[in-house]
C-alpha positions as CSV (number, residue, x, y, z in Angstrom):
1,X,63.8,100.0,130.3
2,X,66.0,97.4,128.9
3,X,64.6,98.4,125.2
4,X,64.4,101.7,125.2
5,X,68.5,101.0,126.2
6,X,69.0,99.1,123.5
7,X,67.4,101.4,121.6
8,X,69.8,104.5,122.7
9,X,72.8,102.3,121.9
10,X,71.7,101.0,118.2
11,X,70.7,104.7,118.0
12,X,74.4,105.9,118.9
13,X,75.6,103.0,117.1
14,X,74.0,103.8,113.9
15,X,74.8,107.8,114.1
16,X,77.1,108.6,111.2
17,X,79.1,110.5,113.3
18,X,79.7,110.1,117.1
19,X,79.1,112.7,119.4
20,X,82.5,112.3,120.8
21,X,84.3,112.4,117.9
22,X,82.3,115.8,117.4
23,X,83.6,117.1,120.2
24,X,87.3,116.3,119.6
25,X,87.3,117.3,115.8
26,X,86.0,120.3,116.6
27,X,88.2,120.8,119.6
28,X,91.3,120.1,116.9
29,X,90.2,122.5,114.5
30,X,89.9,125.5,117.2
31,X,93.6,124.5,118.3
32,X,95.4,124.7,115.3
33,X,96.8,127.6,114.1
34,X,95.4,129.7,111.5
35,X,97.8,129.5,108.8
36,X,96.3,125.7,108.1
37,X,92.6,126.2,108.6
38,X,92.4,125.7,104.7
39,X,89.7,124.5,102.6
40,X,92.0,120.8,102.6
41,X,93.1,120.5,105.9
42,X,91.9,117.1,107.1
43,X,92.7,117.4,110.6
44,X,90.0,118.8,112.8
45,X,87.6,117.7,110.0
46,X,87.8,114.5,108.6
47,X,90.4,112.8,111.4
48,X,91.6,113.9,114.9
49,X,95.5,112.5,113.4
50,X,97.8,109.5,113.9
51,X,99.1,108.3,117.3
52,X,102.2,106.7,117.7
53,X,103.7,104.6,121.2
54,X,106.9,105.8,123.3
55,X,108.6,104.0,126.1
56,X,107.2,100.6,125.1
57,X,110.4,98.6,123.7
58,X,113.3,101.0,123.2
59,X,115.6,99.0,121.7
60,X,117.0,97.7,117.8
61,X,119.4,95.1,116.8
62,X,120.3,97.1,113.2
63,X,122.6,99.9,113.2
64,X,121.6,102.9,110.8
65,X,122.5,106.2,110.0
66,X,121.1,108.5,110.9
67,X,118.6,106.9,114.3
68,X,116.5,108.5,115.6
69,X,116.7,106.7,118.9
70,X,118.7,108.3,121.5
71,X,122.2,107.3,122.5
72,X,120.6,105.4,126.0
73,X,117.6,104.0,124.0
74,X,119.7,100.4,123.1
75,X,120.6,99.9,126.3
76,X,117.1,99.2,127.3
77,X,115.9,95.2,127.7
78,X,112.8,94.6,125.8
79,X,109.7,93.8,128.6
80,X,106.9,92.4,127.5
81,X,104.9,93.1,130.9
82,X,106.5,96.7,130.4
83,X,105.3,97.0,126.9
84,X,101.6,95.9,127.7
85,X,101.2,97.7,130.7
86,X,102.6,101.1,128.5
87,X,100.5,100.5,125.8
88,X,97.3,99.8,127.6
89,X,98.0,103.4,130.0
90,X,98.8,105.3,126.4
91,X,96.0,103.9,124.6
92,X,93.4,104.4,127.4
93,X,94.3,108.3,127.2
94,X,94.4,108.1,123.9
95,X,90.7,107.4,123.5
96,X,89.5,109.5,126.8
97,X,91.2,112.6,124.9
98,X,91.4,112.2,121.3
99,X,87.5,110.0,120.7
100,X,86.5,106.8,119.4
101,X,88.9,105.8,117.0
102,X,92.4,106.5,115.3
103,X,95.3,105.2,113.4
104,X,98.3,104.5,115.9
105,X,101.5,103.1,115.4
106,X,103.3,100.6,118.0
107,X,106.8,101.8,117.6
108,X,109.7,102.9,119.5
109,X,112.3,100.3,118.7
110,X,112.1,97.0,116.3
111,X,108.8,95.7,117.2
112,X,109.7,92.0,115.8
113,X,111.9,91.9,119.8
114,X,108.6,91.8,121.5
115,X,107.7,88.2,122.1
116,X,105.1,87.4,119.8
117,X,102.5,86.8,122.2
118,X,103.3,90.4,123.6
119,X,103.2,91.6,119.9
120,X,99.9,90.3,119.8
121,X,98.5,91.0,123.3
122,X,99.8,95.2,122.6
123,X,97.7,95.0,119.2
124,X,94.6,93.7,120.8
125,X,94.7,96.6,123.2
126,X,94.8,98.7,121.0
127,X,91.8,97.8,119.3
128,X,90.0,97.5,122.5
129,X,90.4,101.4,122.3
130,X,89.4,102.0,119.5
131,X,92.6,102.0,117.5
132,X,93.8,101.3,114.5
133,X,97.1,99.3,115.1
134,X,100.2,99.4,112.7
135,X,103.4,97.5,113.9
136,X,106.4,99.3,112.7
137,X,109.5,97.7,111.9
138,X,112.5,96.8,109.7
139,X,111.2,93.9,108.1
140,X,114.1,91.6,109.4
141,X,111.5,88.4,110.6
142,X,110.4,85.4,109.7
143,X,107.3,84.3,108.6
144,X,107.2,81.7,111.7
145,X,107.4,84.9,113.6
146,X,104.5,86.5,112.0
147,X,102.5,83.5,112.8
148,X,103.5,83.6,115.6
149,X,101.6,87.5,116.5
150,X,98.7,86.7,114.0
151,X,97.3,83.1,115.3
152,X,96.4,81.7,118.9
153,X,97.9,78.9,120.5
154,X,95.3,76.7,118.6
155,X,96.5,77.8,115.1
156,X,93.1,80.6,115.0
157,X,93.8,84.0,114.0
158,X,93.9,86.5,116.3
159,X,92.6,89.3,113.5
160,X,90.9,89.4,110.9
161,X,93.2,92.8,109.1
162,X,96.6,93.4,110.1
163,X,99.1,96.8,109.4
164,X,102.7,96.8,109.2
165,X,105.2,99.6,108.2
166,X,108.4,97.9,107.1
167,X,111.5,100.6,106.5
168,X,114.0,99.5,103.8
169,X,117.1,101.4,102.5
170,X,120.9,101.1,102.4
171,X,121.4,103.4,105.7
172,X,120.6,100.8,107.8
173,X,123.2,98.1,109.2
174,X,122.9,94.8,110.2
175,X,120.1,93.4,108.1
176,X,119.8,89.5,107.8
177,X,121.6,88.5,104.5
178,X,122.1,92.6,103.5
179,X,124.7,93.7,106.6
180,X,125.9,96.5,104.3
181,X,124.0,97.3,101.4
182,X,126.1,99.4,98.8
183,X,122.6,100.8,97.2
184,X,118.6,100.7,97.3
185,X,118.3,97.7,94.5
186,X,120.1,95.0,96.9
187,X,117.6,95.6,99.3
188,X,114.6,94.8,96.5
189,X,114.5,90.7,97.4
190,X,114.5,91.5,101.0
191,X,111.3,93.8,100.3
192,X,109.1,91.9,98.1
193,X,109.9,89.0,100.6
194,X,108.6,90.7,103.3
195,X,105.4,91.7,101.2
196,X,105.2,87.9,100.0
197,X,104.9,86.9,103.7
198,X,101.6,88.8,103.8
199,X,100.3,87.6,100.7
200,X,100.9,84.0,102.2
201,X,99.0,85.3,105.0
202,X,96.1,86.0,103.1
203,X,95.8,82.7,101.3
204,X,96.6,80.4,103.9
205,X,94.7,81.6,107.1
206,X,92.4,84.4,105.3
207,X,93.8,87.7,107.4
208,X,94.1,90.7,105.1
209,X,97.1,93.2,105.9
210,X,97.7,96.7,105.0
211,X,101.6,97.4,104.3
212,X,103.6,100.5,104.5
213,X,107.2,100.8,103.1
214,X,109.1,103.4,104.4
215,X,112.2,104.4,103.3
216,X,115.1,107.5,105.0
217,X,116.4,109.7,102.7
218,X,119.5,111.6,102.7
219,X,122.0,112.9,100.1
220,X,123.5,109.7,99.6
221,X,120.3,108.2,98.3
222,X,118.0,110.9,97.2
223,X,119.2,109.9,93.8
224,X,117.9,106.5,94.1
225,X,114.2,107.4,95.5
226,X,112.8,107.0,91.6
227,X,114.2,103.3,91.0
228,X,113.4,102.6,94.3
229,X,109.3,104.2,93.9
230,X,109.7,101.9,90.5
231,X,110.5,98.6,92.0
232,X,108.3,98.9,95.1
233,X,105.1,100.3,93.2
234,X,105.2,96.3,91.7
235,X,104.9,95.1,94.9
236,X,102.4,94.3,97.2
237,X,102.8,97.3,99.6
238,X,99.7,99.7,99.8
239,X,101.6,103.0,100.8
240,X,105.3,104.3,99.7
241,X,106.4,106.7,103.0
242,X,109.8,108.7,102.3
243,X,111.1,110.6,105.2
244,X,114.3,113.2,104.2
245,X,116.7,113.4,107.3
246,X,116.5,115.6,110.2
247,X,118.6,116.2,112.4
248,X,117.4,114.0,115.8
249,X,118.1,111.1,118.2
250,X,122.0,109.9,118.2
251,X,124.4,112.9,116.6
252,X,127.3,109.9,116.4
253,X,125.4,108.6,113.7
254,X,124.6,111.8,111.7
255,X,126.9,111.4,108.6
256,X,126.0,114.0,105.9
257,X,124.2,117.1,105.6
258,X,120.6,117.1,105.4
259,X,120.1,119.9,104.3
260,X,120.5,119.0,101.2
261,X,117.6,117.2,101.0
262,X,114.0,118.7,100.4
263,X,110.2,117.7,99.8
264,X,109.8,119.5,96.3
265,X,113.3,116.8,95.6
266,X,111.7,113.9,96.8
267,X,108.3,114.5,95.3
268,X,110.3,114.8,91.9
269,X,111.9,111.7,92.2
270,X,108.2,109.6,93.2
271,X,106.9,111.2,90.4
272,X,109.6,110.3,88.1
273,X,109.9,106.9,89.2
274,X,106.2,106.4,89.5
275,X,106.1,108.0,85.1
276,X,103.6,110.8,85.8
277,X,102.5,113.4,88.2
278,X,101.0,112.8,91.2
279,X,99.1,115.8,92.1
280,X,98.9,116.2,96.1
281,X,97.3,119.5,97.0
282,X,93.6,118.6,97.2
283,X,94.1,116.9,101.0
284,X,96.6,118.6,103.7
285,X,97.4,116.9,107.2
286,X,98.4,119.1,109.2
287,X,101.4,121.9,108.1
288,X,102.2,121.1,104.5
289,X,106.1,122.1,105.5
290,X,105.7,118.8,107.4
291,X,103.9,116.3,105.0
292,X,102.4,115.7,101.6
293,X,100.4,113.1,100.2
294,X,97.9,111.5,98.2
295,X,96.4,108.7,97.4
296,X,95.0,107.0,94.1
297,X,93.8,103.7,92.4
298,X,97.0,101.9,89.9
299,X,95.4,100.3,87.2
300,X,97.7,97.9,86.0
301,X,100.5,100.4,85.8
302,X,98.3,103.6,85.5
303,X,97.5,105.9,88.4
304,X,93.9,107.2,88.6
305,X,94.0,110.0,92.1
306,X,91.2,110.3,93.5
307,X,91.3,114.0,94.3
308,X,93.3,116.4,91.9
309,X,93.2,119.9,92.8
310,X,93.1,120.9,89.4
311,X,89.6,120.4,88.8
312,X,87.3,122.3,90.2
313,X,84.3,119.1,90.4
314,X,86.4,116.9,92.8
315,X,87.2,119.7,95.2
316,X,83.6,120.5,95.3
317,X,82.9,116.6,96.0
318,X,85.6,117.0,98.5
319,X,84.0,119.9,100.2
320,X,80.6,117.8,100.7
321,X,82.2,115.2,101.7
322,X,84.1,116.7,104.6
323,X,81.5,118.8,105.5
324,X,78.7,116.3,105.6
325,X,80.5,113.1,106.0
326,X,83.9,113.8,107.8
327,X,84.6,111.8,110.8
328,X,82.4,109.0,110.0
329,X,84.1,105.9,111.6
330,X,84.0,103.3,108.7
331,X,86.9,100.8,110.4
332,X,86.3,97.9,112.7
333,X,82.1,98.6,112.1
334,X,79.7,95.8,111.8
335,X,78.6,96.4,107.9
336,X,74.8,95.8,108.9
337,X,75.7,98.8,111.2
338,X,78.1,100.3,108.7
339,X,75.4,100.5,106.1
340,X,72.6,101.9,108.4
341,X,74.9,104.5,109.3
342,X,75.6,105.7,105.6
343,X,72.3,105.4,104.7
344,X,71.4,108.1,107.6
345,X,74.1,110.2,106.3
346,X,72.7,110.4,102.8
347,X,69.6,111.2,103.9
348,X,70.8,113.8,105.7
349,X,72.4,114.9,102.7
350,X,70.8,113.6,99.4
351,X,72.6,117.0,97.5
352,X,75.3,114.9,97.5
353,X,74.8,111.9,96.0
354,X,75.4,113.3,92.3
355,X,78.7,115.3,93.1
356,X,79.9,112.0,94.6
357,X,78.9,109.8,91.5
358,X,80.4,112.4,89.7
359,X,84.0,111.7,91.5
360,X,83.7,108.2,90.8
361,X,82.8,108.6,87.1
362,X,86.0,110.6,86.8
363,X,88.7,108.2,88.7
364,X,86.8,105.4,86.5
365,X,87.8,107.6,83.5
366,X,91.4,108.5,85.2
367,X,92.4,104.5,85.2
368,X,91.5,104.4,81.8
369,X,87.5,102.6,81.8
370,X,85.6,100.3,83.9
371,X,86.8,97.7,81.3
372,X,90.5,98.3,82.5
373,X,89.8,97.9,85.9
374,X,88.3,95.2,85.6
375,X,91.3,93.5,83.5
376,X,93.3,95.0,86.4
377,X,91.8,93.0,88.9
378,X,91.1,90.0,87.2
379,X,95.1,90.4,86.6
380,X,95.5,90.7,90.3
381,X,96.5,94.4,89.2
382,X,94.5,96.9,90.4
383,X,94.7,98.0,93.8
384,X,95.2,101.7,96.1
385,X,98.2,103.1,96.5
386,X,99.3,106.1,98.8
387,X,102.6,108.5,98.0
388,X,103.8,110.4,101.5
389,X,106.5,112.2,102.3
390,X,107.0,113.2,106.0
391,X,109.7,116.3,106.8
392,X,110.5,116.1,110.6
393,X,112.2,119.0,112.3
394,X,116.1,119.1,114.0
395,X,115.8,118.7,117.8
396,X,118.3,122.0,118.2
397,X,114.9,123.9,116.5
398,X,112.6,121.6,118.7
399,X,114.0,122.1,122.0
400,X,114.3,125.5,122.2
401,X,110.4,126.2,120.2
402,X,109.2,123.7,122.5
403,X,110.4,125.4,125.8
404,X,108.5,128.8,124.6
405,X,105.3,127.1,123.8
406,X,105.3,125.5,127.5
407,X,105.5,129.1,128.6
408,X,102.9,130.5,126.2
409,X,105.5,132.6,124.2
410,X,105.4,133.1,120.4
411,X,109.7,133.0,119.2
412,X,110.3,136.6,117.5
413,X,112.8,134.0,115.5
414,X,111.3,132.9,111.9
415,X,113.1,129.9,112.2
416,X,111.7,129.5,115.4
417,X,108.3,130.6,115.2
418,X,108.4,128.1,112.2
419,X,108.9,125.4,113.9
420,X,106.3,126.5,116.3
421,X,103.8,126.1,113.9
422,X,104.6,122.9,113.0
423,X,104.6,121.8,116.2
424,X,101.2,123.2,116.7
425,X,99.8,121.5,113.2
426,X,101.3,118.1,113.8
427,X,99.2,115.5,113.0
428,X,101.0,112.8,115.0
429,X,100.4,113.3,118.7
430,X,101.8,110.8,121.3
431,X,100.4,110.2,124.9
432,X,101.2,111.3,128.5
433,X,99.1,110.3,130.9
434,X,100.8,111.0,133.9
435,X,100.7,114.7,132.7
436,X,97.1,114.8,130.8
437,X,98.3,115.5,127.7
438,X,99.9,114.2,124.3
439,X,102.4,116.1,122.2
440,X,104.1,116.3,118.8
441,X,106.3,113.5,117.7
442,X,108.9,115.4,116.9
443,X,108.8,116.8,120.7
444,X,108.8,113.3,121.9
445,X,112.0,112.6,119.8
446,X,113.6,115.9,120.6
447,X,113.1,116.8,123.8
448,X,111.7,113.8,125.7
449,X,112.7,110.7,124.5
450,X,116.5,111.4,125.4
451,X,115.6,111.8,129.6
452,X,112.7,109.2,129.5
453,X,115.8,106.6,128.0
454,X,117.7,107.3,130.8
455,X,114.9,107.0,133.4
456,X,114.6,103.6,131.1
457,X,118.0,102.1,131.3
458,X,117.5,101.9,135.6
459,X,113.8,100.2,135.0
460,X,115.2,97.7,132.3
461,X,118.7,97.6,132.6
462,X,120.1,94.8,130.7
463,X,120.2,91.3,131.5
464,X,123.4,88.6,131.3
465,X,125.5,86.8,133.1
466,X,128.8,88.7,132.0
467,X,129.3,91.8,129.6
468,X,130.0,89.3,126.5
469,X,127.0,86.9,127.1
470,X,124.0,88.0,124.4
471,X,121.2,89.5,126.5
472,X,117.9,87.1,125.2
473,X,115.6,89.8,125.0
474,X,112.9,88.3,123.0
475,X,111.4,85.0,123.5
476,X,109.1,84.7,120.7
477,X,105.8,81.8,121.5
478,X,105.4,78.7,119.5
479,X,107.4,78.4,115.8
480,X,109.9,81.3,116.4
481,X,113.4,80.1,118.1
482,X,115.0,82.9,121.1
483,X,117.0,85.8,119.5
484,X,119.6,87.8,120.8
485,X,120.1,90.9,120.2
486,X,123.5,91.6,121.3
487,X,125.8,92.1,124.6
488,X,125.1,92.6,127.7
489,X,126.3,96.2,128.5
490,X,124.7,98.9,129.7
């Protein structure tokens, strides 16, 4: 009895695609609307979407414009216990609902508050769901700190991979030796030294990292996105993220119109500071009004993308591969299990093999010859790199598309019924489990994070002994000294 269980489980194991992400790929795909069940769309075929926190630590010490964060969410302590017992509720939904494993971000505030050991703790729970955890923040930390989350009281780490998201640009306030930054460059030290801490990381306790840079763009700084994609491309960050301005969280910060500011713009500028095209349209997440991207190899200053539209071989690998081979699980697997796995899905499939050979041979021939990549890498030169650009919605188009979805009602509106299907594409969901359901980020930033601050503020209401005492939020474990992060006003 005991082996033929063993068996069943090695069997499951080694499946190259799980039966329960199956069912919720499958269960994706029906729900989306028609207008993106193209022959790209990822979602529903490939990956169920990202998954983000809410609730958990609702509270910054920078000031930028514009935030996202409602006017009550800074008047919210940071709880460690709160956090953990938030993330472990979300997370646990998350995997009953969505299947085995996805990319989630901890966010809802400036993560580097959380005492370290908390940081930590709220990561390993969300592996223990099956999630891929990325820390999001703005970068303003020490290194003490970050050794603080990665090793255990006995100087072990606590992960073998970590992910952070670090957002840098000039509309942010408060920064650590940048207060007021007058433009993108002055914020160039701050951002390779934040990438250098992970390198460090690497070489002195062997923990790889994945890094995000994310940058807000609005008509002040549109202009700057090319010198910015320049710099940042020679650093050590895996993934540029540019996010033009909408029109959510606190309207006292909202400075400028932005309007003004549109995908096609930004796109132009990442390919003009990047020197070439970067073609896009061979993947889609979700509603392509709401995001673009694409990823590729950089060879030593050359981009080599791994899927371009244009050419009619690579999206006939990419059709194999999705519909043979999409939502395999490839993270956080054993590689004895990991390679037993593949080798079942290319049995299933040995068509394949050549049209996939075929897509390497090309990308080999993109970066300019084996011989070049290897130069690259011998140069420490040759690595991935992923262009998006994420276009959220205003919460006055939110709310009231929302409200008629809840009641099953298409908006005769265009604008309206827009945003309806963008809401219905998204391909960021976040958790409710005291309703049974998760919902679009841009709903939670709309329409719910504004009441569930308030509800917040009477759970954590500040802490001090008078309204001009600093209320110690964070108390960070081992290296890290206590920050404060501001009065104590609610």
């Amino acid at each position: 009895m005991i082996a033929a269980r063993s068996l069943r489980a090695f069997e499951l194991a080694t499946r190259p695609i799980h039966p329960h992400s199956r069912i919720v790929l499958d269960r994706r795909w029906a729900d989306l609307p028609e207008h993106v069940k193209t022959d790209n769309q990822l979602l529903g075929r490939c990956a169920i979407g990202c998954e983000g926190t809410h609730g958990v630590f609702p509270k910054c010490d920078l000031t930028c414009s514009p935030c996202y964060h409602s006017a009550d969410a800074n008047k919210v302590r940071v709880d460690g216990e709160h956090t953990l017992s938030e993330v472990h509720e979300q997370m646990e939904f998350l995997h009953q609902v969505r299947g085995p494993r996805a990319h989630a971000q901890l966010i809802g505030g400036e993560v580097s508050l959380l005492p370290a050991k908390d940081h930590a703790e709220a990561l390993l729970t969300m592996r223990k769901f099956g999630r891929e955890p990325m820390s999001m923040t703005h970068g303003d930390f020490s290194y003490d700190y970050l050794l603080d989350v990665v090793l255990d009281e006995n100087g072990q780490p606590r992960f073998t991979k970590v992910s952070f998201a670090a957002h840098f640009d000039s509309l942010m306030r408060g920064r650590r030796g940048a207060v007021r930054p007058r433009n993108e460059a002055e914020l160039n030290p701050f951002r390779e030294t934040f990438a250098r801490m992970f390198v460090d990381l690497k070489k002195q306790h062997g923990v790889s990292s994945y890094l995000a840079h994310n940058m807000t763009v609005t008509p002040s700084n549109v202009g700057e996105v090319a010198s910015v994609t320049r710099d940042v491309l020679e650093m050590p960050y895996n993934m540029m993220s540019f996010q033009p301005a909408a029109f959510i969280g606190d309207d006292r910060r909202w400075k400028e119109d932005f309007t003004e500011v549109t995908m096609d713009a930004v796109w132009d500028k990442i390919e003009e500071g990047a020197g070439h095209r970067i073609p896009w349209k061979a993947t889609q997440f979700g509603d392509p009004r709401c995001n673009r991207s694409t990823v590729g190899m950089r060879v030593d200053g050359r981009f080599a993308v791994l899927l371009d539209a244009d050419d009619p071989r690579d999206i006939a690998a990419r059709d194999r591969f999705l519909d043979h081979f999409g939502g395999m699980i490839f993270g956080d697997v054993p590689k004895h299990i990991l390679t037993i796995k593949i080798i079942r899905a290319i049995a299933g499939h040995p068509g394949d093999i050549p049209p996939l050979i075929g897509l390497a041979r090309r990308v080999v021939k993109r970066a300019g010859g084996a011989g070049a990549m290897i130069r690259a890498a011998r140069a420490g030169k040759l690595g991935f790199k992923t262009f998006v650009v994420h276009n959220f919605m205003d919460a006055a188009e939110v709310a009231p598309a929302w409200a008629l979805l809840e009641q099953g009602i298409t908006s005769d509106d265009p604008k309206i019924k827009e945003t309806q299907e963008r809401l219905g594409s998204c391909m960021y969901a976040m958790s409710h489990p005291e309703d049974g359901r998760t919902v679009p980020a841009c709903t939670q930033h709309s329409v719910l994070d504004p009441i569930e601050n308030i509800g917040l503020r009477e759970l954590l209401p500040l802490i001090g002994r008078s309204a001009a005492d600093p209320a110690i939020v964070s108390r960070p474990d081992g290296l890290t000294a206590v920050r404060s992060t501001g009065k104590a006003s609610q």
